[in-house]
Chimera marker file (.cmm) of the C-alpha trace (Angstrom):
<marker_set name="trace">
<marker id="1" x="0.000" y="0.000" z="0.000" r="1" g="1" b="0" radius="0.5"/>
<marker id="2" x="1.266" y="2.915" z="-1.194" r="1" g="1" b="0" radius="0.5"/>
<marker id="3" x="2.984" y="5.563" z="2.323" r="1" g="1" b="0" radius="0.5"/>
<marker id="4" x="0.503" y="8.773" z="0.878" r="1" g="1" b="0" radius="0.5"/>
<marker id="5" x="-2.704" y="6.661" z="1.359" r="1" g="1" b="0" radius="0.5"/>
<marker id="6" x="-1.727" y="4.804" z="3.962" r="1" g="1" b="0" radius="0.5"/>
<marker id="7" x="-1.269" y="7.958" z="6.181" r="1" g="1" b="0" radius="0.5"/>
<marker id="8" x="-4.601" y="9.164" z="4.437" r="1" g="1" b="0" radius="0.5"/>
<marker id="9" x="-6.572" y="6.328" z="5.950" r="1" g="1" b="0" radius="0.5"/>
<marker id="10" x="-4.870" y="6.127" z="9.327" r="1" g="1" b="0" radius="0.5"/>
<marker id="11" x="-6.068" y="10.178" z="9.721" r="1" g="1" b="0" radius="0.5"/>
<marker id="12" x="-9.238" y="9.267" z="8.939" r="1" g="1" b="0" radius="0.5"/>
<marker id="13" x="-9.813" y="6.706" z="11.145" r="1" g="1" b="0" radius="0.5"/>
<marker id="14" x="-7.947" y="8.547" z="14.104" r="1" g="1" b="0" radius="0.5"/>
<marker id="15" x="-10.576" y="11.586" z="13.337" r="1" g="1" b="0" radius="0.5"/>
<marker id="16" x="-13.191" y="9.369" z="14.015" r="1" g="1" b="0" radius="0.5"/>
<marker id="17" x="-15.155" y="6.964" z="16.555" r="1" g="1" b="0" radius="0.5"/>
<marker id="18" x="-18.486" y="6.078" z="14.828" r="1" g="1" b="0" radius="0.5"/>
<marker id="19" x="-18.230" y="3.821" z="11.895" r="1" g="1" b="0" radius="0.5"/>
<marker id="20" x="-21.514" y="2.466" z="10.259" r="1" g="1" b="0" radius="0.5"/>
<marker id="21" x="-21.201" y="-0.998" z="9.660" r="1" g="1" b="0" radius="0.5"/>
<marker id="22" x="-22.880" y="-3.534" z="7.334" r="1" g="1" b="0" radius="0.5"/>
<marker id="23" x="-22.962" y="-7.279" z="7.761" r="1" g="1" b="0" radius="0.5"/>
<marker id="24" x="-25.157" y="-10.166" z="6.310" r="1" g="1" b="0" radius="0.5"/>
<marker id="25" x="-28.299" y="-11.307" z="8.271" r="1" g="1" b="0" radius="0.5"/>
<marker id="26" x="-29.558" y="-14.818" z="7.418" r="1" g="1" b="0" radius="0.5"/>
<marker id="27" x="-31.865" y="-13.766" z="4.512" r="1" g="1" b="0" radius="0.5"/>
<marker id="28" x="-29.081" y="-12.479" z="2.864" r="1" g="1" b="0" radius="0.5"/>
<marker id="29" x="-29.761" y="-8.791" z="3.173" r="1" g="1" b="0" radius="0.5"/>
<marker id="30" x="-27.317" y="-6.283" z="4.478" r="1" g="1" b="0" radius="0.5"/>
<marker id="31" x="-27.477" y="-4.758" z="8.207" r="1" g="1" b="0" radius="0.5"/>
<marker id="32" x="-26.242" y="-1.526" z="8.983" r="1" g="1" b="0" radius="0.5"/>
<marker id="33" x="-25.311" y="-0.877" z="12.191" r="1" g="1" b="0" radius="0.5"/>
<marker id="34" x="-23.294" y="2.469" z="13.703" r="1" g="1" b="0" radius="0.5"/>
<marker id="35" x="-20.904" y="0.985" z="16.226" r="1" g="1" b="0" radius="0.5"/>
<marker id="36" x="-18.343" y="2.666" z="18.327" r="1" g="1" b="0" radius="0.5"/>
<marker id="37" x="-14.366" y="1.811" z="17.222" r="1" g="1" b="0" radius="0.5"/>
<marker id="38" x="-10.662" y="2.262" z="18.139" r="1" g="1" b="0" radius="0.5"/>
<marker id="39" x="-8.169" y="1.134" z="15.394" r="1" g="1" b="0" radius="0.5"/>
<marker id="40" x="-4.533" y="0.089" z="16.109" r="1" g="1" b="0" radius="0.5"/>
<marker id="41" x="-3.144" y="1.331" z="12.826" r="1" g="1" b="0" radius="0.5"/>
<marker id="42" x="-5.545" y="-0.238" z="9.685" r="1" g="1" b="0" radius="0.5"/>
<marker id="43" x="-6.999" y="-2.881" z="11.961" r="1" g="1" b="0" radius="0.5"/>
<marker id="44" x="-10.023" y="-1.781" z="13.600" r="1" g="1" b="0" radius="0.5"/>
<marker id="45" x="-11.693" y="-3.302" z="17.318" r="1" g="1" b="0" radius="0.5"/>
<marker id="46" x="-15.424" y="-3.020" z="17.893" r="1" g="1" b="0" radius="0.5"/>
<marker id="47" x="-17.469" y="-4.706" z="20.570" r="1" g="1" b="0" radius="0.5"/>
<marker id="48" x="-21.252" y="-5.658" z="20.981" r="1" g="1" b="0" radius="0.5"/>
<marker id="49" x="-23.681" y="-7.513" z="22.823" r="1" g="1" b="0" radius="0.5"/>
<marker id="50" x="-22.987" y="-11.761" z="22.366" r="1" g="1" b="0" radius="0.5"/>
<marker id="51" x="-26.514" y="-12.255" z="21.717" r="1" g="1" b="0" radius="0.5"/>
<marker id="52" x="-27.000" y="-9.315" z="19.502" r="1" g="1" b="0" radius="0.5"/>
<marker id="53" x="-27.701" y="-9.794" z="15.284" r="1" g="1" b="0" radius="0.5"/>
<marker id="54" x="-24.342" y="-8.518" z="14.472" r="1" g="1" b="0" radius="0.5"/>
<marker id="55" x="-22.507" y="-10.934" z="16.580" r="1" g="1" b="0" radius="0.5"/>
<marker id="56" x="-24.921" y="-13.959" z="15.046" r="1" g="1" b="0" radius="0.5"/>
<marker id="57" x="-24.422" y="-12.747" z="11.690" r="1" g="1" b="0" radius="0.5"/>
<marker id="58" x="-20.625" y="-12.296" z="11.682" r="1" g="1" b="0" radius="0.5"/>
<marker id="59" x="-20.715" y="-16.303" z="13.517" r="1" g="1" b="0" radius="0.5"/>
<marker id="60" x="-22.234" y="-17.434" z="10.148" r="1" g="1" b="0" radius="0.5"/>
<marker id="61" x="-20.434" y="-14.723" z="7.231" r="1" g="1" b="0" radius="0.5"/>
<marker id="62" x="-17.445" y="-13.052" z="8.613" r="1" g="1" b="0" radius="0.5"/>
<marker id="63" x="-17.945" y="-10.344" z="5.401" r="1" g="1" b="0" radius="0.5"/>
<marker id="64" x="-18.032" y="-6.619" z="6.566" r="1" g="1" b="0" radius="0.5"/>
<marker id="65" x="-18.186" y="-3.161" z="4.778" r="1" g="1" b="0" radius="0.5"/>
<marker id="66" x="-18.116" y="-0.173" z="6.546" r="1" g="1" b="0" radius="0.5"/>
<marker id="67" x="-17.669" y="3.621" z="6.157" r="1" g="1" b="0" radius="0.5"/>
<marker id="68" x="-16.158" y="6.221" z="8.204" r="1" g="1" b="0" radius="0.5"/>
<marker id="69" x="-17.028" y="10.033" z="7.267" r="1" g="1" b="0" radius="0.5"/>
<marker id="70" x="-18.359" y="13.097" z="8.553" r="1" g="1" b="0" radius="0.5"/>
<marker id="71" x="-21.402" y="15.837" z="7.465" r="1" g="1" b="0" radius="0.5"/>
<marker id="72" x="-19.491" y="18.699" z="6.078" r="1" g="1" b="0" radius="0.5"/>
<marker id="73" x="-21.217" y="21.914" z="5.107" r="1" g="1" b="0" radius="0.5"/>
<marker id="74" x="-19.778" y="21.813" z="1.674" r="1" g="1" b="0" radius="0.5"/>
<marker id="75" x="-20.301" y="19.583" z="-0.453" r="1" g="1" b="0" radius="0.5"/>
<marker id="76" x="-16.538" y="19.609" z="-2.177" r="1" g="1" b="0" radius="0.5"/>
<marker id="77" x="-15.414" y="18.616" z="1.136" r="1" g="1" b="0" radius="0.5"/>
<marker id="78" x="-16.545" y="15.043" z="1.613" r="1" g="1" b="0" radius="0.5"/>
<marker id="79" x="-14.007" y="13.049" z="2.309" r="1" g="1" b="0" radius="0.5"/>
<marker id="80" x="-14.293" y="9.597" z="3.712" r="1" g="1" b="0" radius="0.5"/>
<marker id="81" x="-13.241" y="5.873" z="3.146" r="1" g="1" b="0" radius="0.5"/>
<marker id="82" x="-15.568" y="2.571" z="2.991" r="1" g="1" b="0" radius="0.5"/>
<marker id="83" x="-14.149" y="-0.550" z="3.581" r="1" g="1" b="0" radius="0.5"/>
<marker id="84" x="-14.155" y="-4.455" z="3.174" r="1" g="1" b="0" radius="0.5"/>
<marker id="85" x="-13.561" y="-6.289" z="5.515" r="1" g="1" b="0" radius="0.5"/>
<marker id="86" x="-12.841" y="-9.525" z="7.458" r="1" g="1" b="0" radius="0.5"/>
<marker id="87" x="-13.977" y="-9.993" z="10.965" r="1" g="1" b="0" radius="0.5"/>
<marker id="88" x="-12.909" y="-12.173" z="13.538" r="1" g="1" b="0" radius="0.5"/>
<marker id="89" x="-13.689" y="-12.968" z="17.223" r="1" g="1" b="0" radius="0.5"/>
<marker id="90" x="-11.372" y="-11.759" z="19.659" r="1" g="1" b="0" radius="0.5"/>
<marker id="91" x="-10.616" y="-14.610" z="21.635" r="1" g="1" b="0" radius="0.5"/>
<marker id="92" x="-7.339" y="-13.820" z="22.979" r="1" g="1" b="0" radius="0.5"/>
<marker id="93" x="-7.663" y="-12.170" z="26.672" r="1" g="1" b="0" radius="0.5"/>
<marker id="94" x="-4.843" y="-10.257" z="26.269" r="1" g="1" b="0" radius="0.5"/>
<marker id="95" x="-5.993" y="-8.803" z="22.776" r="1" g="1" b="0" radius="0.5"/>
<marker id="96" x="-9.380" y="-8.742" z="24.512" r="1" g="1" b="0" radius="0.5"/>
<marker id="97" x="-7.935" y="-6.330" z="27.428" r="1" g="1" b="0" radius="0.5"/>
<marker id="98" x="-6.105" y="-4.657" z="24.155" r="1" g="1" b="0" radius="0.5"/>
<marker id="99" x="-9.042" y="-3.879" z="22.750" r="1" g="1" b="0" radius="0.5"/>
<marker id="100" x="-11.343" y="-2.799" z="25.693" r="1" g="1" b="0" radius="0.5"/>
<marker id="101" x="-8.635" y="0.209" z="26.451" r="1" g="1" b="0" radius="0.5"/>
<marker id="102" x="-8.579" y="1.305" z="23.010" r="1" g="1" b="0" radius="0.5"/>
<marker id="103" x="-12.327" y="1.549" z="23.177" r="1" g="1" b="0" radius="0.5"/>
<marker id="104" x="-12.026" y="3.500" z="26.121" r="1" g="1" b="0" radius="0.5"/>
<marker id="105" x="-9.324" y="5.745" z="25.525" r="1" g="1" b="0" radius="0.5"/>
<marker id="106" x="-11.618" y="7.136" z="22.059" r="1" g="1" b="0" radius="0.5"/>
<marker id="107" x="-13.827" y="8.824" z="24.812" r="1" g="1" b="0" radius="0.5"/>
<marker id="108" x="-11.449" y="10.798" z="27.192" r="1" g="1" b="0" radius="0.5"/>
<marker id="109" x="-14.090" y="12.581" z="28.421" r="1" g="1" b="0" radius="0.5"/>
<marker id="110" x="-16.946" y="10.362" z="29.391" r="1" g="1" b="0" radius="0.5"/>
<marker id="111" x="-18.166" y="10.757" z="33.026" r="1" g="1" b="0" radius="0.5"/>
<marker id="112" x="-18.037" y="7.738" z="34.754" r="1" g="1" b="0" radius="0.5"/>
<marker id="113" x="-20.652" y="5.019" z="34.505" r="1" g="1" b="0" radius="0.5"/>
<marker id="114" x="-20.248" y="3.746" z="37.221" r="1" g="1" b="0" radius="0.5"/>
<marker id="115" x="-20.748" y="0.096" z="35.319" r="1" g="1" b="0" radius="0.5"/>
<marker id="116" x="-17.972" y="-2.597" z="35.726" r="1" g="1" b="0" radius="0.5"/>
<marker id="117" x="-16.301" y="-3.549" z="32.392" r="1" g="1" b="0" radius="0.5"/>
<marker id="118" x="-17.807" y="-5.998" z="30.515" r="1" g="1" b="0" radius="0.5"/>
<marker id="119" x="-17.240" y="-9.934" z="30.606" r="1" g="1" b="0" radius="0.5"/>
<marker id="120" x="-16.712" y="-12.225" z="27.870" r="1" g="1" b="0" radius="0.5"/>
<marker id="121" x="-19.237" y="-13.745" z="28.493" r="1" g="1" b="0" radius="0.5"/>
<marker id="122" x="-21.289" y="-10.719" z="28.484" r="1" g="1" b="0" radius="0.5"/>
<marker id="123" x="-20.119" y="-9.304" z="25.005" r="1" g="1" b="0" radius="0.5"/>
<marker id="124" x="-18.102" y="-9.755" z="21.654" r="1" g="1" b="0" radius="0.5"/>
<marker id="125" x="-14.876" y="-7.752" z="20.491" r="1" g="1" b="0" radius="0.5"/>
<marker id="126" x="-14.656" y="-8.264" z="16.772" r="1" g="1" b="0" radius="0.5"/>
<marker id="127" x="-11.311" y="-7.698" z="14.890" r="1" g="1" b="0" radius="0.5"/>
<marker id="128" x="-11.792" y="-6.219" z="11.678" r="1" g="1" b="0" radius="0.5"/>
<marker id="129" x="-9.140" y="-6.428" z="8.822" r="1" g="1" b="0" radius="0.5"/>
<marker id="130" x="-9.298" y="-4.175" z="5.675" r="1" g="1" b="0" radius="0.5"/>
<marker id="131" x="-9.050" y="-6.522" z="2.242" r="1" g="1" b="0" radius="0.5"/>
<marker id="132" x="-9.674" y="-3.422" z="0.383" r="1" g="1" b="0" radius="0.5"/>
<marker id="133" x="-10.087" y="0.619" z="0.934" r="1" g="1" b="0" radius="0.5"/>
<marker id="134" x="-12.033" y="3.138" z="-0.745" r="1" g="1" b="0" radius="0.5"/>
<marker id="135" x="-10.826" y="6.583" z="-0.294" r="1" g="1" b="0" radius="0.5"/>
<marker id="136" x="-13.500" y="9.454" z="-1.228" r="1" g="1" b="0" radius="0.5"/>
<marker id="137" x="-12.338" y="12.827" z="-1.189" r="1" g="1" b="0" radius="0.5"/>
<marker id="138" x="-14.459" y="15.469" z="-3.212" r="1" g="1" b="0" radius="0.5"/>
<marker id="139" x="-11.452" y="18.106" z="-2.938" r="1" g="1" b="0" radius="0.5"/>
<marker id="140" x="-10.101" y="16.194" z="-5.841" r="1" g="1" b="0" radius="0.5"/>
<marker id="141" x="-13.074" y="16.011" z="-7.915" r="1" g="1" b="0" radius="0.5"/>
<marker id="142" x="-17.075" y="15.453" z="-7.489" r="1" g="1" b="0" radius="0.5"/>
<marker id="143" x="-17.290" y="11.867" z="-6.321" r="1" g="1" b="0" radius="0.5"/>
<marker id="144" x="-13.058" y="11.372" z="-6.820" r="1" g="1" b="0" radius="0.5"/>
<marker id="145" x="-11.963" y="7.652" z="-4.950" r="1" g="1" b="0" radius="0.5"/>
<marker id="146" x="-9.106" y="5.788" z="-4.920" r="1" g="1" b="0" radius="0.5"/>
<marker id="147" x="-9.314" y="1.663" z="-4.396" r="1" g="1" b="0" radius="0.5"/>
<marker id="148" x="-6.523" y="0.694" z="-2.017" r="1" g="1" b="0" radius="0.5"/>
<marker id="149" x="-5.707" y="-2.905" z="-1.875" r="1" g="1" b="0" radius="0.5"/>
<marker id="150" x="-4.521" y="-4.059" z="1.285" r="1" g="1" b="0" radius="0.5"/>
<link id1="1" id2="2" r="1" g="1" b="0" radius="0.2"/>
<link id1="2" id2="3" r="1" g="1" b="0" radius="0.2"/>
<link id1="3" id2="4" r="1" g="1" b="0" radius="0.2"/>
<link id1="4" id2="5" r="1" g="1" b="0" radius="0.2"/>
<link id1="5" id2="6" r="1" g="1" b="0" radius="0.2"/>
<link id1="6" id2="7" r="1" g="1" b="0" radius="0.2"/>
<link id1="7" id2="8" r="1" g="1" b="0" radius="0.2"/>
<link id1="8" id2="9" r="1" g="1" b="0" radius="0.2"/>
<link id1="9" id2="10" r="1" g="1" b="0" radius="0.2"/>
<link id1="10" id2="11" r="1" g="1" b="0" radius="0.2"/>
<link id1="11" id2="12" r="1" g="1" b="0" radius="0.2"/>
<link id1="12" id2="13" r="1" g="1" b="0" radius="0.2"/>
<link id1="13" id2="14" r="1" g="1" b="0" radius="0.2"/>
<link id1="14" id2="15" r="1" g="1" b="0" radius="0.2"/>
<link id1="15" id2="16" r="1" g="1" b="0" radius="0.2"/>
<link id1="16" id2="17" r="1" g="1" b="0" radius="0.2"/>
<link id1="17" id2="18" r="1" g="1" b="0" radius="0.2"/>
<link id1="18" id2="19" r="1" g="1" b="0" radius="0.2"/>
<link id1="19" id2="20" r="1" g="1" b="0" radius="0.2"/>
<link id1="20" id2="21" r="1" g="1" b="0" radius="0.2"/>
<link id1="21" id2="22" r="1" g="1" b="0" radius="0.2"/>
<link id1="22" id2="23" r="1" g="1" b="0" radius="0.2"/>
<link id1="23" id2="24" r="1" g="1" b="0" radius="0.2"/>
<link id1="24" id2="25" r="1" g="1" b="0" radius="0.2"/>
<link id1="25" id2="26" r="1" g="1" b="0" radius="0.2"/>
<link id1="26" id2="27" r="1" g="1" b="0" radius="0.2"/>
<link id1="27" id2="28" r="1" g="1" b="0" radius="0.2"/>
<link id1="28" id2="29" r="1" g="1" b="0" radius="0.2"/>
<link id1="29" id2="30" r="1" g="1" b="0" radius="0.2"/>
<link id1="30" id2="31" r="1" g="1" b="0" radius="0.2"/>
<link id1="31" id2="32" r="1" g="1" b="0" radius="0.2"/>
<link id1="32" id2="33" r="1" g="1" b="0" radius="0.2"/>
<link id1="33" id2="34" r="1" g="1" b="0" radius="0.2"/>
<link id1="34" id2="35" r="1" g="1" b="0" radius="0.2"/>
<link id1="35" id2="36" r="1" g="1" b="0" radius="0.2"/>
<link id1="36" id2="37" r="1" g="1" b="0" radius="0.2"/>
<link id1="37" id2="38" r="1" g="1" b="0" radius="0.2"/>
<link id1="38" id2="39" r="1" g="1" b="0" radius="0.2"/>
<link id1="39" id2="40" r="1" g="1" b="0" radius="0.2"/>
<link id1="40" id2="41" r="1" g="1" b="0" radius="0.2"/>
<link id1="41" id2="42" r="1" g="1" b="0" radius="0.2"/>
<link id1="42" id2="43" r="1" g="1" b="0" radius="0.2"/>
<link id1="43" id2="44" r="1" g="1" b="0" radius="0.2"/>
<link id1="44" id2="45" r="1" g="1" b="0" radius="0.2"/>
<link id1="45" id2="46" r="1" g="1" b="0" radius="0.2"/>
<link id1="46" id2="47" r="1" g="1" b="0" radius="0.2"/>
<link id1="47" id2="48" r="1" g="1" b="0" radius="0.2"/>
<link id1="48" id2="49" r="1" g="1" b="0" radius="0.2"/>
<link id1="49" id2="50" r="1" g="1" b="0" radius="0.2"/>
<link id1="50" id2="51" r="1" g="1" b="0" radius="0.2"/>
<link id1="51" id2="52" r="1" g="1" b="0" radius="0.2"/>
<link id1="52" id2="53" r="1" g="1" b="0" radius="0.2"/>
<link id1="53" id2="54" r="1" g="1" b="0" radius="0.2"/>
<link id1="54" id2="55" r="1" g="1" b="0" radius="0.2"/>
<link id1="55" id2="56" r="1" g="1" b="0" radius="0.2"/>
<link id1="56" id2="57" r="1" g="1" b="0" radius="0.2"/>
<link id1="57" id2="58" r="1" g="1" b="0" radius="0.2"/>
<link id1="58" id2="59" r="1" g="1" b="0" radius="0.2"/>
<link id1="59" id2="60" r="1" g="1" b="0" radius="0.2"/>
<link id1="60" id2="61" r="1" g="1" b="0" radius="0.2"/>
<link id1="61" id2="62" r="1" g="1" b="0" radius="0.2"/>
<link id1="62" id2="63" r="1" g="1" b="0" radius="0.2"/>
<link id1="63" id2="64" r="1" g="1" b="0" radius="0.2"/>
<link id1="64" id2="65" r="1" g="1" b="0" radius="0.2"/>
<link id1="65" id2="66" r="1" g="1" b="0" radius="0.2"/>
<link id1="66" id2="67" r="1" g="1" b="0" radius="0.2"/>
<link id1="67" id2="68" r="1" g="1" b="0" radius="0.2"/>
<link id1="68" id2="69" r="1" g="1" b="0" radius="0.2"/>
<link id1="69" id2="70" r="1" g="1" b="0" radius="0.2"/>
<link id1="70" id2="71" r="1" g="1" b="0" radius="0.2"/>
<link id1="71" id2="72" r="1" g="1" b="0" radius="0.2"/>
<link id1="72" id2="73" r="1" g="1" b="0" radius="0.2"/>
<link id1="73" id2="74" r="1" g="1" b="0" radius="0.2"/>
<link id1="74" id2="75" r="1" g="1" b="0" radius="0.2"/>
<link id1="75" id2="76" r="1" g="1" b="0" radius="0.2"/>
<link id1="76" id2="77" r="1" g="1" b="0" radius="0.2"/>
<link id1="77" id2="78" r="1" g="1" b="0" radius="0.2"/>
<link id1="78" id2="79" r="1" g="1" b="0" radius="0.2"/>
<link id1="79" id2="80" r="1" g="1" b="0" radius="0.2"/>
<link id1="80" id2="81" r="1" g="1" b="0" radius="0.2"/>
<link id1="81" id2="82" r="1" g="1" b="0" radius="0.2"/>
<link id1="82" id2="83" r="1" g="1" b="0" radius="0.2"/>
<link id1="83" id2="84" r="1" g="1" b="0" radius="0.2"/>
<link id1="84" id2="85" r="1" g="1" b="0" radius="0.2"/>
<link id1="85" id2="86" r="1" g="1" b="0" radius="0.2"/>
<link id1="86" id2="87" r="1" g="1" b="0" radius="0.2"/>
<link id1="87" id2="88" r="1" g="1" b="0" radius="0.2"/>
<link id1="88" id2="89" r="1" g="1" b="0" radius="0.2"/>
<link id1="89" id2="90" r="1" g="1" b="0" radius="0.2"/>
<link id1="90" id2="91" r="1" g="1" b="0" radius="0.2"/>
<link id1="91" id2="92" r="1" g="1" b="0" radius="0.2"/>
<link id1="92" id2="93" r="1" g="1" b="0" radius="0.2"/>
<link id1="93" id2="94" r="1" g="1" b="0" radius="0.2"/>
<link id1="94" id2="95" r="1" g="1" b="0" radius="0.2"/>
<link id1="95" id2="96" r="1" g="1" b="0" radius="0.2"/>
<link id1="96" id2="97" r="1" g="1" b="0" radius="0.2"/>
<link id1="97" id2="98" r="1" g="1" b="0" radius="0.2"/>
<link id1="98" id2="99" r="1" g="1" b="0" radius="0.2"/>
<link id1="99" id2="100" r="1" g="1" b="0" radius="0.2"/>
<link id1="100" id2="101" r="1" g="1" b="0" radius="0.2"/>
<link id1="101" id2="102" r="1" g="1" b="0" radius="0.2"/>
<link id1="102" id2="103" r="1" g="1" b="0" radius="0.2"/>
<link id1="103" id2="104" r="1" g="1" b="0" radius="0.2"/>
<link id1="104" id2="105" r="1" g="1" b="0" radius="0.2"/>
<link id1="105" id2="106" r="1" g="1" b="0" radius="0.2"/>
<link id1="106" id2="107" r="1" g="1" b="0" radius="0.2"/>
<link id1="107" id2="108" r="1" g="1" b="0" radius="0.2"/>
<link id1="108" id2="109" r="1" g="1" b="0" radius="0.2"/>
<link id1="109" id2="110" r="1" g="1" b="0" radius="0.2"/>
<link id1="110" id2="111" r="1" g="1" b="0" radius="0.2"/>
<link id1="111" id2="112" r="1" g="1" b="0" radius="0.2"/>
<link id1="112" id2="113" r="1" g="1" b="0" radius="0.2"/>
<link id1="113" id2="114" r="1" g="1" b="0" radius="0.2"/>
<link id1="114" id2="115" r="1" g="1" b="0" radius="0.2"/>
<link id1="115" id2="116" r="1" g="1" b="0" radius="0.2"/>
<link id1="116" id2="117" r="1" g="1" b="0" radius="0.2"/>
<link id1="117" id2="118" r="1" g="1" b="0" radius="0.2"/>
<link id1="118" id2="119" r="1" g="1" b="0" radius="0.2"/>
<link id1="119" id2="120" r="1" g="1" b="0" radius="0.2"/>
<link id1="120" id2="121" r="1" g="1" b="0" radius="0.2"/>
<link id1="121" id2="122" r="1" g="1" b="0" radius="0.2"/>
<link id1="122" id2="123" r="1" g="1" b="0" radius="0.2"/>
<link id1="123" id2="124" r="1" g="1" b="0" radius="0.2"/>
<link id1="124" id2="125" r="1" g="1" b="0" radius="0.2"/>
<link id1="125" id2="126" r="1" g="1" b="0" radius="0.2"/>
<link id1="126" id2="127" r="1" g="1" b="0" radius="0.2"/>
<link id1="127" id2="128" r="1" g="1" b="0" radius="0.2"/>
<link id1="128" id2="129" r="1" g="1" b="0" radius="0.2"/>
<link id1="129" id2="130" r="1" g="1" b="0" radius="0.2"/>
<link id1="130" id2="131" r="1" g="1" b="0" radius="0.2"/>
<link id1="131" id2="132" r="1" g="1" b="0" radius="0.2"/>
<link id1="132" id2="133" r="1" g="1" b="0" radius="0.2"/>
<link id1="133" id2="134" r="1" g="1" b="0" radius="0.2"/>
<link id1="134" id2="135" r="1" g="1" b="0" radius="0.2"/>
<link id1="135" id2="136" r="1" g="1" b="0" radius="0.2"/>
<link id1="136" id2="137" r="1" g="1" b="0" radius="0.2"/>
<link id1="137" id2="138" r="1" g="1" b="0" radius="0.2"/>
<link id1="138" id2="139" r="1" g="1" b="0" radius="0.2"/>
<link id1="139" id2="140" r="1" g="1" b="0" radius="0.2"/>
<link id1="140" id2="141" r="1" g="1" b="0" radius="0.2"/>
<link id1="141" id2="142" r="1" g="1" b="0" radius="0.2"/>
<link id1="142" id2="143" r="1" g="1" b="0" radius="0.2"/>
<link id1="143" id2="144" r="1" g="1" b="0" radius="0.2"/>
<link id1="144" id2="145" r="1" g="1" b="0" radius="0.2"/>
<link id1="145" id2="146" r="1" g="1" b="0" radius="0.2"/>
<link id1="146" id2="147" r="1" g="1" b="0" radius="0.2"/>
<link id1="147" id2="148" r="1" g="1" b="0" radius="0.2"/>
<link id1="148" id2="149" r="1" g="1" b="0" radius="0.2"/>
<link id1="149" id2="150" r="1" g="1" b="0" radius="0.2"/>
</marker_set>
């Protein structure tokens, strides 16, 4: 992957916390979901409930697109990047722990909760890998992308 879009994505990503995020329920359609993130360079962490749909329908089709952007006022200054995917259970209780503080550390300045961190058992941290990028940015043309292999 080519340094220029690499750091392109990576800013992105770091800009953000909300990613909407589409997996495959059992009837084949698509699911959109917005889910909080953290990413660790290109590989982004997301958690949710273990008996929610997401978490069923990545157990069956571990396929994912997603898109991270924002509303700007202009139009000329979209800029955003979609994404497939592969996502896998965090298993791993050290990547789990990994994971949870990432999460956290996206929202420095969230009053407490006073709610214990979550168990295992209680939710799922997914692992998502990029296969492929899509970087929009208007400021180089109405609609202008570039498809990133990774």
């Amino acid at each position: 992957m080519d340094e220029m879009f690499r750091r392109k994505i990576l800013r992105l990503l770091d800009q953000h916390r909300t990613t909407r995020i589409a997996t495959v329920r059992p009837d084949g359609w698509p699911q959109v979901t917005t889910v909080g993130y953290a990413n660790d360079g290109l590989v982004i962490y997301f958690l949710c409930g273990a008996d929610s749909q997401k978490a069923a329908n990545l157990a069956r089709d571990d396929r994912v697109s997603l898109t991270v952007d924002d509303d700007p006022a202009q139009v000329m200054d979209i800029a955003g990047l979609s994404m497939a995917a592969r996502a896998k259970l965090v298993t791993d209780p050290a990547e789990f722990e990994k994971a949870l503080r990432l999460l956290i550390s996206r929202y420095p300045n969230q009053k407490s909760l006073d709610l214990p961190m979550p168990k295992t058992s209680e939710v799922c941290v997914f692992r998502l890998t990029p296969t492929i990028v899509s970087l929009l940015d208007y400021s180089r043309g109405f609609g202008h992308t570039d498809l990133i292999a990774c």
